[in-house]
N, C-alpha and C positions, 0 to 999 in steps of 0.2 A: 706731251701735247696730243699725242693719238687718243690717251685716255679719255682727256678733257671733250676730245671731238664725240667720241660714243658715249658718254655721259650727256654730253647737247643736246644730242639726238635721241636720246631716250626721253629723255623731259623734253624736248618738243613733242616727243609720240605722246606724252602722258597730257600735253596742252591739246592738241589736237584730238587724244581721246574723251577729253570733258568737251569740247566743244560739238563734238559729234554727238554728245550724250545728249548734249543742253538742244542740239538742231533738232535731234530727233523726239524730244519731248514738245518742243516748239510743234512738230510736222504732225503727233497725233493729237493735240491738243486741239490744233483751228488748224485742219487741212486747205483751209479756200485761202486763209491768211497768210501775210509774210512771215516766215518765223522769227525776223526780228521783230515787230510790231509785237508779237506773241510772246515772246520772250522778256519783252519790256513789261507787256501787263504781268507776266507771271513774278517779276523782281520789284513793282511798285505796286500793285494790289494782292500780292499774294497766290496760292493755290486755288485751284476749284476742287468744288468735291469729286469731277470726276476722275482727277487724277491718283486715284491711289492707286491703279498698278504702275502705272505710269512711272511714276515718281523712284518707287523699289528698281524698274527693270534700267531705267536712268541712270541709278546709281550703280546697281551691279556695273554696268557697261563702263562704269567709271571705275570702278572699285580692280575690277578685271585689268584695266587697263594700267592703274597704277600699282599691279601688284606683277604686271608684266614686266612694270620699268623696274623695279625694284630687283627682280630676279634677272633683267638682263645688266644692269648693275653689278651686283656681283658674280654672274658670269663671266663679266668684263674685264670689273677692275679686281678684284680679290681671288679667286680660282686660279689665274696662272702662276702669279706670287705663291701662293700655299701651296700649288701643286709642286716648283720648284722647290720648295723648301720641304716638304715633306719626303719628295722622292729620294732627297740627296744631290739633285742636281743644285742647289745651291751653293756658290763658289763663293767662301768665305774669304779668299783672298780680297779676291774683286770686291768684296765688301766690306774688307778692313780697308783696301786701297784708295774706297771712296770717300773715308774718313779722312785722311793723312791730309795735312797742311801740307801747301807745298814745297817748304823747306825740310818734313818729314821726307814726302815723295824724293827728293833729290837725293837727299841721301841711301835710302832705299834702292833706288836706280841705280847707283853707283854699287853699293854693295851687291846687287845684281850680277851687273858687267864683271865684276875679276869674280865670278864662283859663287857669292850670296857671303865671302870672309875678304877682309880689308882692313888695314891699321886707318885708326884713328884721323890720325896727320896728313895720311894720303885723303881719305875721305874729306877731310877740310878743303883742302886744295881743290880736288874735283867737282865739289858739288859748290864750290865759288863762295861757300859760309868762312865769318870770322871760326876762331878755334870756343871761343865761348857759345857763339850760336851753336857749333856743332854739338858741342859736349852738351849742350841744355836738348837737341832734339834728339842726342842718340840715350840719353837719361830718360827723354820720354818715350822711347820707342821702346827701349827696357823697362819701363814701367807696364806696356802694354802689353806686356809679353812677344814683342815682335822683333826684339835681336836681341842677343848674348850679348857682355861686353867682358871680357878677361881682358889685366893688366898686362903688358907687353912690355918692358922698361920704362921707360917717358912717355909712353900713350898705352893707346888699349889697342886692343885685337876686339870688332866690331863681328860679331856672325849675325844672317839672318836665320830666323829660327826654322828648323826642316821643314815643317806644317808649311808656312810662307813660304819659302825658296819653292818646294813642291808644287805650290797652287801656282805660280810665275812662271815654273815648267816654261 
C-alpha cells in the first residue's frame, strides 16, 4: 500500500509538471491575457509563429519532469527489492513461507514445534488434517524440496529440510 501511495504521488508530480509547462507557455505567449483563454486558442487554432522557443523549452520542462517520475519510481519501488536480493539479505525462507497453502503452513508449524522431525501420524493429529490430506501435503512439500520423508514402520519420519529449519531459526 505504501508503494502504491509514492507511485500516486509521483504521477501527480508528473500531472502538475505538464500543467506548469502548458501555464507557463500560456504566461509568455499573451502576458495581459488569462492563461486559460490562451491556452484554449493555442489547442483550437493552433500555434503562432512566435512560439518556437517556447514550445522546445515547454517541453523540456515536461520531459525533465517525467523523467523525474520515472527515476523516482524505481528509486522507489525496484532498488530496495534488488538491493535485498543481491546483497544476501534476502530470506528465502520467508519467501518459500509466502507461498505455502495453509494446510502446507500447518504442518510445517508443527514440524517446527518438536525440532523441524515429527512422525507422520502425530503430524496429522496436530495440524487437525485427515491422514490423506496430510500425506498429499507432506508429498508436496517433498516435491518442493522442503522436507525429507523416510519410512518409519506404518508411517513416515517427516524432517524439515536444514536450509528451512535454519531460516525459522
Amino acid at each position: 500500500m505504501e508503494k502504491l501511495k509514492v507511485l500516486l504521488i509521483i504521477l501527480l508530480t508528473a500531472v502538475v509538471g505538464l500543467a506548469v509547462s502548458m501555464y507557463i507557455l500560456a504566461l509568455s505567449v499573451s502576458p495581459g491575457e488569462s492563461p486559460l483563454t490562451v491556452l484554449a486558442q493555442l489547442f483550437s487554432g493552433g500555434f503562432s509563429a512566435n512560439l518556437t522557443i517556447l514550445i522546445p523549452l515547454s517541453t523540456l520542462l515536461f520531459l525533465f519532469t517525467l523523467l523525474a517520475s520515472v527515476v523516482g519510481i524505481i528509486y522507489f519501488l525496484v532498488l530496495p527489492e534488488m538491493k535485498n536480493y543481491v546483497s544476501g539479505g534476502f530470506d528465502t525462507t520467508a519467501a518459500v513461507l509466502r507461498t505455502l497453502k495453509p494446510d502446507e503452513r500447518k504442518v510445517v508449524e508443527v514440524l517446527h514445534a518438536h525440532g523441524g522431525t515429527y512422525l507422520q501420524k502425530f503430524v496429522t493429529k496436530e495440524a487437525g488434517l485427515s491422514r490423506l490430506k496430510t500425506h498429499r501435503v507432506v508429498a508436496s512439500l517433498s516435491e518442493r524440496g522442503i522436507v525429507l520423508v523416510q519410512a518409519k514402520g506404518n508411517t513416515n519420519e517427516v524432517t524439515l529440510q536444514k536450509w528451512f529449519q535454519d531460516g525459522m531459526g
